[in-house]
LUMMI-44969 format. One line per field, with one value per residue: residue number from 0; z, x, y of N, C-alpha, C, O, CB in turn. Coordinates in pm, 1 decimal. Glycine has a CB too. Layout:
k	(NUM	...)
nz	(Z	...)
nx	(X	...)
ny	(Y	...)
caz	(Z	...)
cax	(X	...)
cay	(Y	...)
cz	(Z	...)
cx	(X	...)
cy	(Y	...)
oz	(Z	...)
ox	(X	...)
oy	(Y	...)
cbz	(Z	...)
cbx	(X	...)
cby	(Y	...)
END
This chain:
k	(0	1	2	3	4	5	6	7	8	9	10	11	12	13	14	15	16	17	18	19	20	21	22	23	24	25	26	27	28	29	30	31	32	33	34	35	36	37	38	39	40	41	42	43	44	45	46	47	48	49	50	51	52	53	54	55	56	57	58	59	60	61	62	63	64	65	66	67	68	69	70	71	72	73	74	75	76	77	78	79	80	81	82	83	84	85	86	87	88)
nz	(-1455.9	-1255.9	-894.0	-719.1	-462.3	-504.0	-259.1	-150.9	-267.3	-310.5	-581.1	-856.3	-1085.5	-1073.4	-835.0	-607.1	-543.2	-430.0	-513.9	-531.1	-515.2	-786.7	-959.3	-1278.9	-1474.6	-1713.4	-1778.3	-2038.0	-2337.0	-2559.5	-2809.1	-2998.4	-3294.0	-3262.4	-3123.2	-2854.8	-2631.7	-2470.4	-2125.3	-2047.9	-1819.9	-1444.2	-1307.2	-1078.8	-1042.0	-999.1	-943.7	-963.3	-750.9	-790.3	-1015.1	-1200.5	-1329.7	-1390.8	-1258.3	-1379.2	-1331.1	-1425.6	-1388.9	-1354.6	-1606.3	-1782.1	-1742.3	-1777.0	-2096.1	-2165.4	-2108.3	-2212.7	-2462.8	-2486.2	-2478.6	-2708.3	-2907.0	-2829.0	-2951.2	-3221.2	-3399.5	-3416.6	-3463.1	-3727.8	-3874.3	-3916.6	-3788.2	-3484.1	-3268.5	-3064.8	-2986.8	-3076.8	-2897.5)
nx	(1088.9	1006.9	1104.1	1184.6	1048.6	943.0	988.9	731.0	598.1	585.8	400.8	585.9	407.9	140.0	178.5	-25.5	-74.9	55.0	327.0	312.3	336.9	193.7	95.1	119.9	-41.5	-242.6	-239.0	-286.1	-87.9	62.9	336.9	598.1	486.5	236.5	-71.1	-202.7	-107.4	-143.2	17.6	133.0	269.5	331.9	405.9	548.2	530.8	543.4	336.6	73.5	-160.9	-329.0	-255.0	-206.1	28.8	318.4	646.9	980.5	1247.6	1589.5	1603.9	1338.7	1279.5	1378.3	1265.0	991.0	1007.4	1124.1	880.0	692.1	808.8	737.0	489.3	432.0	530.6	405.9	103.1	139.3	144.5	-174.5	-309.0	-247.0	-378.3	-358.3	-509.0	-524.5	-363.7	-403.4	-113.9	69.8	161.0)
ny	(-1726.1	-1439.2	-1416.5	-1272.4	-1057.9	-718.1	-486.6	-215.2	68.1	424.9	543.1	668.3	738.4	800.8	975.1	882.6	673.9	365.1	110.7	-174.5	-547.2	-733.0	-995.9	-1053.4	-1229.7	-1311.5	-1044.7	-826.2	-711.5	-488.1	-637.3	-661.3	-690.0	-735.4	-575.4	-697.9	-946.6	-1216.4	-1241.7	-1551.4	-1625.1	-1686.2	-1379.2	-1183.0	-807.4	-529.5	-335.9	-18.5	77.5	285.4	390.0	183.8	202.4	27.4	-20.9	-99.9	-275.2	-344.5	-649.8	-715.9	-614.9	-757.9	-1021.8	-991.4	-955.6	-1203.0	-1381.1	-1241.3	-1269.1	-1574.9	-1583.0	-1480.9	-1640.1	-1896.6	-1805.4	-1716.1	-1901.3	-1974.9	-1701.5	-1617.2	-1806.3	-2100.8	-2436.9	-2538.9	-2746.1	-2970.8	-3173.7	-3029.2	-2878.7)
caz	(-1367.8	-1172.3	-796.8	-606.8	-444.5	-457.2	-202.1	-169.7	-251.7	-348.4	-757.0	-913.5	-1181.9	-1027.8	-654.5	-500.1	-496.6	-436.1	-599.8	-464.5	-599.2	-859.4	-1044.3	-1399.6	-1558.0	-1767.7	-1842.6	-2209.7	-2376.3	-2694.6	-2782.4	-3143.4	-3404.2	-3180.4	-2947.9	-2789.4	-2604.2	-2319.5	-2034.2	-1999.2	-1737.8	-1350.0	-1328.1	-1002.0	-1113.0	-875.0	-1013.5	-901.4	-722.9	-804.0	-1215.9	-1297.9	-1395.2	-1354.8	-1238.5	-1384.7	-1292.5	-1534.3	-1399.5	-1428.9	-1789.2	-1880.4	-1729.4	-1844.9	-2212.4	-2158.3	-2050.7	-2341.7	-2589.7	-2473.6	-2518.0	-2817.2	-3005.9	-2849.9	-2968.7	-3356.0	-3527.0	-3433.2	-3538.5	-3907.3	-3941.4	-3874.6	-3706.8	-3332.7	-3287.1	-2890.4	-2984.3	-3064.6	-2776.1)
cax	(992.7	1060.3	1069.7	1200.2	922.3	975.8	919.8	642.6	675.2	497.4	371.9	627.6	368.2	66.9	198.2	-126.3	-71.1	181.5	377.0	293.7	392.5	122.0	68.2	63.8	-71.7	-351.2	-269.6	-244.2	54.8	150.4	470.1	629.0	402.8	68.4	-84.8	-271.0	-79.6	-180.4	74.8	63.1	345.6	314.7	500.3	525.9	587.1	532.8	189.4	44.6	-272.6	-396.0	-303.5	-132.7	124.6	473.7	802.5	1030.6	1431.4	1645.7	1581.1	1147.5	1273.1	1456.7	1167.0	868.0	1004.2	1066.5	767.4	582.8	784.1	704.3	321.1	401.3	511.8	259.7	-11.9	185.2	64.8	-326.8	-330.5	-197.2	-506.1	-378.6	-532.2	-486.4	-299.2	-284.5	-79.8	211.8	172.1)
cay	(-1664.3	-1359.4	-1523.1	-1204.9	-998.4	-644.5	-338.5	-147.3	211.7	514.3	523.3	808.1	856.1	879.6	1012.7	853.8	526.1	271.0	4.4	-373.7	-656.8	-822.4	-1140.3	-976.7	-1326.8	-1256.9	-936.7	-833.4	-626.8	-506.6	-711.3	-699.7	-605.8	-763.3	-525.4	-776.8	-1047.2	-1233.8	-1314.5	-1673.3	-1700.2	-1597.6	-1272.5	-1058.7	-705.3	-415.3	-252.9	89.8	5.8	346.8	409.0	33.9	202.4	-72.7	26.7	-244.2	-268.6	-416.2	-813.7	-716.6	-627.3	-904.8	-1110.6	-966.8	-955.4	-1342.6	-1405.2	-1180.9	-1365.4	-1707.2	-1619.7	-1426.1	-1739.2	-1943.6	-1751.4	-1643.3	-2038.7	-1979.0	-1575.6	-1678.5	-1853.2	-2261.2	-2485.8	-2595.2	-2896.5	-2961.4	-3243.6	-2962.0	-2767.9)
cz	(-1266.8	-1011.0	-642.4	-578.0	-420.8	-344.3	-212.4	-232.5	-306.7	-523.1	-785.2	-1031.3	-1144.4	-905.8	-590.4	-460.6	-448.6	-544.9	-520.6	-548.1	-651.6	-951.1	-1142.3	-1486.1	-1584.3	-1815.5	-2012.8	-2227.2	-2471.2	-2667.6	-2925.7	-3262.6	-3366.4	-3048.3	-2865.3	-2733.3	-2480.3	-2255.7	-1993.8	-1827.7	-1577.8	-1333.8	-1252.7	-1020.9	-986.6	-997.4	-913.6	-860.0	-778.8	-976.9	-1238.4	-1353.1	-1312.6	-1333.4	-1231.2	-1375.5	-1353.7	-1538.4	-1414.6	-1570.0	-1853.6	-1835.2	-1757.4	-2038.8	-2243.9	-2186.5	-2192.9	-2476.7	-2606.8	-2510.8	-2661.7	-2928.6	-2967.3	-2944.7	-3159.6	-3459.7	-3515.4	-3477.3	-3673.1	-3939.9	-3955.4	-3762.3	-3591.3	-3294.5	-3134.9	-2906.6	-3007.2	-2986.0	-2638.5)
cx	(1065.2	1019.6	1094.9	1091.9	985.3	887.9	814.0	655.0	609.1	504.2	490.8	561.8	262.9	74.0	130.8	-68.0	17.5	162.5	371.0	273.7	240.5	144.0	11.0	13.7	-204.5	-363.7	-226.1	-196.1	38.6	331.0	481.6	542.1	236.9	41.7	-135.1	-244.4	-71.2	-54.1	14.8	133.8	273.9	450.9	445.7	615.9	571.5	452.9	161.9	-91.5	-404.9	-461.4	-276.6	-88.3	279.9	550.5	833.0	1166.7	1460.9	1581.1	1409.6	1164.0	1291.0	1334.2	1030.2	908.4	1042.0	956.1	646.6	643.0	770.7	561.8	315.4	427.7	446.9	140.6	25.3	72.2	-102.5	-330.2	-278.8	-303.2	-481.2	-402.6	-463.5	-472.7	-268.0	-186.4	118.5	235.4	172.7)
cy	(-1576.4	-1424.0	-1373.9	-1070.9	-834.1	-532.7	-260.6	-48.5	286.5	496.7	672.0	820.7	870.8	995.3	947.6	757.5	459.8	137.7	-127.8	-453.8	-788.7	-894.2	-1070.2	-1079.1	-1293.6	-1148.7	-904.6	-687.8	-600.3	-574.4	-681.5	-608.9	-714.7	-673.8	-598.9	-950.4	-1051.8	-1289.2	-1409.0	-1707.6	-1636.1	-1558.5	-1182.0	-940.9	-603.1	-266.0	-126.2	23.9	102.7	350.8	316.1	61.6	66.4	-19.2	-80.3	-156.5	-372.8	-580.3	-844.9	-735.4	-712.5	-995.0	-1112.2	-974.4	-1070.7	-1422.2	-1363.6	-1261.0	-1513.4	-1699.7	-1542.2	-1561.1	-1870.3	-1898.0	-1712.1	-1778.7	-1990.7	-1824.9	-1609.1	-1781.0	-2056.8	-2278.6	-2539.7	-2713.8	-2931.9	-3037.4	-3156.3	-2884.1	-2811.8)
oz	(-1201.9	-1001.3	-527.7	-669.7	-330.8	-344.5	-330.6	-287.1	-386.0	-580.9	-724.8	-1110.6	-1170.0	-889.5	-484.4	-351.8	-402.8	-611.8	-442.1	-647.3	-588.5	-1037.8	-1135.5	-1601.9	-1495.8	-1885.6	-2081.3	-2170.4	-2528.0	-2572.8	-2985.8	-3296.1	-3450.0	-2934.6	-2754.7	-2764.2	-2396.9	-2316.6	-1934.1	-1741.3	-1581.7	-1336.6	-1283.4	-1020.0	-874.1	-1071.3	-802.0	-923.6	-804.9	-1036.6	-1351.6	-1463.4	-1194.2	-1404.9	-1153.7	-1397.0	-1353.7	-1636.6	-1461.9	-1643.4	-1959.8	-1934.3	-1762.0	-2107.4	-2361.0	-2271.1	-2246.2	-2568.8	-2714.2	-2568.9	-2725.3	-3022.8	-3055.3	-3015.4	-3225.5	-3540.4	-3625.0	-3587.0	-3692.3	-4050.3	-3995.7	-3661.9	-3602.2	-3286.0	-3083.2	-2827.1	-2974.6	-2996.2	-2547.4)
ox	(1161.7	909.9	1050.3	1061.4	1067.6	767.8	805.0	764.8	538.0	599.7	464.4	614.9	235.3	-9.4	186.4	-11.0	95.5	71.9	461.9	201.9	199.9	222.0	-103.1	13.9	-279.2	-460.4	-143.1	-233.5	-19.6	409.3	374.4	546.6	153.4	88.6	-104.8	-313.0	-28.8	-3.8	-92.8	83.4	181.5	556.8	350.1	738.8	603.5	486.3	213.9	-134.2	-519.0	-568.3	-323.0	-96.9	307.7	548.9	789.0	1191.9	1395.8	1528.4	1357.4	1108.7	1240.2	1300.7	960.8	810.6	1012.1	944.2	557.5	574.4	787.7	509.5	210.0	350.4	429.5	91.8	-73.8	-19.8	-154.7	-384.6	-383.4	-297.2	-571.2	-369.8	-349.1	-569.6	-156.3	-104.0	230.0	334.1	181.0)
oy	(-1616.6	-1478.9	-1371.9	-994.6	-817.9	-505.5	-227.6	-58.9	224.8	444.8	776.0	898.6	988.0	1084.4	918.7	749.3	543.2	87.9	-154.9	-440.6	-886.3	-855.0	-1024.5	-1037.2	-1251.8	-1118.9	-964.4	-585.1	-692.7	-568.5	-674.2	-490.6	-749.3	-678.2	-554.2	-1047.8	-971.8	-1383.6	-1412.4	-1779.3	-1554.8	-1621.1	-1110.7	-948.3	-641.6	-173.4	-123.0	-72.5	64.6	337.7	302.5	7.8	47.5	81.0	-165.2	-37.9	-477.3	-632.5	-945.9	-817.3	-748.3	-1059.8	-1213.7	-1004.1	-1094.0	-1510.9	-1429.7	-1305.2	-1571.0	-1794.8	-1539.3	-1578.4	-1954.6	-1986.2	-1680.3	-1765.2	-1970.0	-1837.0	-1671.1	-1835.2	-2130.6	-2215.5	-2583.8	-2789.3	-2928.5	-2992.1	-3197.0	-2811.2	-2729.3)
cbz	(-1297.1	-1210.9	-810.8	-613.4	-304.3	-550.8	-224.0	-90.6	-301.9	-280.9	-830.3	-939.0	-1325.8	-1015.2	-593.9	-527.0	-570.9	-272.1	-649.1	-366.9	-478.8	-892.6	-980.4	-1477.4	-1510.3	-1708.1	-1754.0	-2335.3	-2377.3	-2770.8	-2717.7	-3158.2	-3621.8	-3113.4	-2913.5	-2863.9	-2659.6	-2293.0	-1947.4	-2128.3	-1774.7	-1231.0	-1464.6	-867.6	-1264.4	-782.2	-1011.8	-985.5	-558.5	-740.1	-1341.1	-1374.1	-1401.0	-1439.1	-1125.6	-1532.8	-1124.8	-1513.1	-1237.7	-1415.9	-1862.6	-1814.8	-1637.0	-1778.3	-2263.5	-2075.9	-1896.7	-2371.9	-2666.4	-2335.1	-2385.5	-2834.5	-3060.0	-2739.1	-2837.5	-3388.1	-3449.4	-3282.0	-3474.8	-3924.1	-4130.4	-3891.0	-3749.8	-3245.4	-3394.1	-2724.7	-3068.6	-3155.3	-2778.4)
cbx	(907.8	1006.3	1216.9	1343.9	825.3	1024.0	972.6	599.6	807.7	538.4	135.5	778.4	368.6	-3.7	163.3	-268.6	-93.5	208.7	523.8	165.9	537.6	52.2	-33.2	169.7	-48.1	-425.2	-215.3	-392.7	185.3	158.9	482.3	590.2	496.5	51.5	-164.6	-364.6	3.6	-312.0	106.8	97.4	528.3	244.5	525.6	531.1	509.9	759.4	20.8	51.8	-272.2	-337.2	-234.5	-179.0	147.0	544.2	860.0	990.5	1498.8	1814.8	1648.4	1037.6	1346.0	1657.9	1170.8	807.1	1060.3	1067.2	762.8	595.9	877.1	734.6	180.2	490.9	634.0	209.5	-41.4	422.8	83.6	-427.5	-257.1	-16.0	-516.4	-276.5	-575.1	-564.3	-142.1	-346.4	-175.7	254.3	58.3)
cby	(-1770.6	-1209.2	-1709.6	-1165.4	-1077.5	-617.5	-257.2	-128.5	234.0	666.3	558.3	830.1	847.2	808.0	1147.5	829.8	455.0	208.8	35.6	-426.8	-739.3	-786.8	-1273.1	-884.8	-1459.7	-1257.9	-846.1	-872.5	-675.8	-324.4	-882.3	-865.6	-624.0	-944.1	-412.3	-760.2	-1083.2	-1338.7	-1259.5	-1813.9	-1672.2	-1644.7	-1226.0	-1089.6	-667.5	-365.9	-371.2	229.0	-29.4	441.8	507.9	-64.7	381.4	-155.4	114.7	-366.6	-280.7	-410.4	-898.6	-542.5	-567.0	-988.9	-1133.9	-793.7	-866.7	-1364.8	-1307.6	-972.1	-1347.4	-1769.0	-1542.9	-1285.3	-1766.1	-1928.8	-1610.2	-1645.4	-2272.2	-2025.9	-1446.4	-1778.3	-1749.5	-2350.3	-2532.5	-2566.6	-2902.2	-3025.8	-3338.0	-2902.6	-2672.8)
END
């Protein structure tokens, strides 16, 4: 889990907005060969408030692509079509 909060700071791709630091859990990614995977972990990123565009720095990267592949192989056994076993999860 990313734990360090970053800086505010103006959006460099929209200009309007700024960058402040959001709780990207819940949001859904492409990862791999699924476009559609949900962040299970909590993961403060530094979101645009205006477009939601991200500005990640190397230790966001390494921690958001953590993070996406912890819910990506959660989520791989129930898309392949077996059943849900809470008992392995």
């Amino acid at each position: 889990m990313n734990t360090a909060i970053p800086a505010e700071r103006a959006c460099g791709g929209c200009g309007v907005g700024t960058l402040r630091p959001t709780n990207v859990v819940g949001m859904v990614m492409g990862y791999r060969d699924d476009p559609e995977v949900l962040i299970l972990d909590d993961l403060i990123l530094p979101m645009c408030d205006v477009c939601g565009d991200i500005a990640l720095d190397l230790g966001d990267t390494i921690a958001l692509d953590a993070a996406l592949e912890r819910s990506y192989q959660w989520k791989r056994p129930f898309s392949s079509g077996d059943l849900y076993d809470p008992e392995s999860h």
